[in-house]
C-alpha positions as CSV (number, residue, x, y, z in Angstrom):
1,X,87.3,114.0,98.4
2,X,88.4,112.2,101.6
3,X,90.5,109.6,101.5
4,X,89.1,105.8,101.7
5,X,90.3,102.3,102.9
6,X,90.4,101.2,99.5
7,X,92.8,103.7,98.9
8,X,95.0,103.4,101.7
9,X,94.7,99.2,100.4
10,X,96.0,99.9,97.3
11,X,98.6,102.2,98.1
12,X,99.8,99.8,100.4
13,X,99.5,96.4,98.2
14,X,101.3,98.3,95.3
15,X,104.9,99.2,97.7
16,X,104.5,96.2,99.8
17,X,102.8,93.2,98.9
18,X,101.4,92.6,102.0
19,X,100.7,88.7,102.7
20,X,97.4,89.9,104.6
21,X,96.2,93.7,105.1
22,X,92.8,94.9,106.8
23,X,92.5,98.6,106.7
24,X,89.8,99.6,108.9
25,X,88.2,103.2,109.1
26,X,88.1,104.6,112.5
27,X,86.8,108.1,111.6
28,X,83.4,107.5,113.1
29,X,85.0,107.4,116.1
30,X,86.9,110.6,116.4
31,X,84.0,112.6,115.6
32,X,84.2,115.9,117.8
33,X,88.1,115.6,117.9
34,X,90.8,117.7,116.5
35,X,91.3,116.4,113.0
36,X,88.1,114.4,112.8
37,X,86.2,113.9,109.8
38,X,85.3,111.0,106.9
39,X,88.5,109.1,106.0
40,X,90.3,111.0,109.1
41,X,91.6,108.4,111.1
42,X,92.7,104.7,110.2
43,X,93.4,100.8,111.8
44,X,96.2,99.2,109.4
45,X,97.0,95.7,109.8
46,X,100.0,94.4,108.0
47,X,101.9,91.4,107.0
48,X,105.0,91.6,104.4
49,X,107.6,90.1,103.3
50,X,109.3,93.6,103.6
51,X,109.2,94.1,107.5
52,X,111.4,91.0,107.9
53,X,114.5,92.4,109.9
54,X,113.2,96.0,110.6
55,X,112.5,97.2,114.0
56,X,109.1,98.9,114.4
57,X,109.7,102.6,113.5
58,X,111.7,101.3,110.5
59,X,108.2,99.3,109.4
60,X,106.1,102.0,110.2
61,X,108.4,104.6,107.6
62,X,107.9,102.1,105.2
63,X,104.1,102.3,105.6
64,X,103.9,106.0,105.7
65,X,106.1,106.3,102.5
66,X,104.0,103.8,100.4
67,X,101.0,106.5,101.7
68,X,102.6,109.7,101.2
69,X,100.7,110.8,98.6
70,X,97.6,110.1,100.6
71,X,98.5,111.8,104.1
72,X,98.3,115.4,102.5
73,X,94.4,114.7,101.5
74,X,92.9,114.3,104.9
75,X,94.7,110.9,107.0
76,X,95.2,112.2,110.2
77,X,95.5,109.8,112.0
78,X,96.9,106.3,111.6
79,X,97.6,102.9,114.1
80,X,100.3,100.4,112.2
81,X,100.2,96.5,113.4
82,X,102.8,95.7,110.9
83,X,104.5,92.3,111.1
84,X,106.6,89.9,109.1
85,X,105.6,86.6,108.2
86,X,105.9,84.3,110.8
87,X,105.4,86.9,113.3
88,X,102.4,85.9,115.8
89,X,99.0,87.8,115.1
């Protein structure tokens, strides 16, 4: 069963409670790529308390680890806007 946004959401809402998060499938438009297929690729958008401080690669380890569970079923590939508060959009 591929992995869905709603997944990804809750996964993320549970480890970082996220002021505001949009996860947004982008599968459809990888089809015919290495990797492709439903709940393949992924657009996160993420504000939290928890960025606050960290440099970007720091942000984005604390995304993948609050998905690790999910990558192994089929993510395989995923852009991170991750921001704290304050931060502009």
């Amino acid at each position: 069963m591929p992995v869905t946004a709603q997944d990804i959401q809750a996964a993320l809402q549970q480890s970082l409670s996220p002021q505001r998060l949009d996860v947004i499938d982008d599968s459809h438009l990888h089809a015919g790529h290495a990797g492709a297929g439903e709940g393949s690729h992924y657009t996160v958008r993420i504000t939290s308390e928890r960025f606050t401080g960290l440099r970007p690669v720091a942000r984005h380890r604390l995304v993948y680890d609050a998905l690790a569970s999910l990558i192994p079923a089929g993510i395989h590939a995923l852009a991170i806007q991750a921001r704290s508060p304050g931060e502009a959009d």
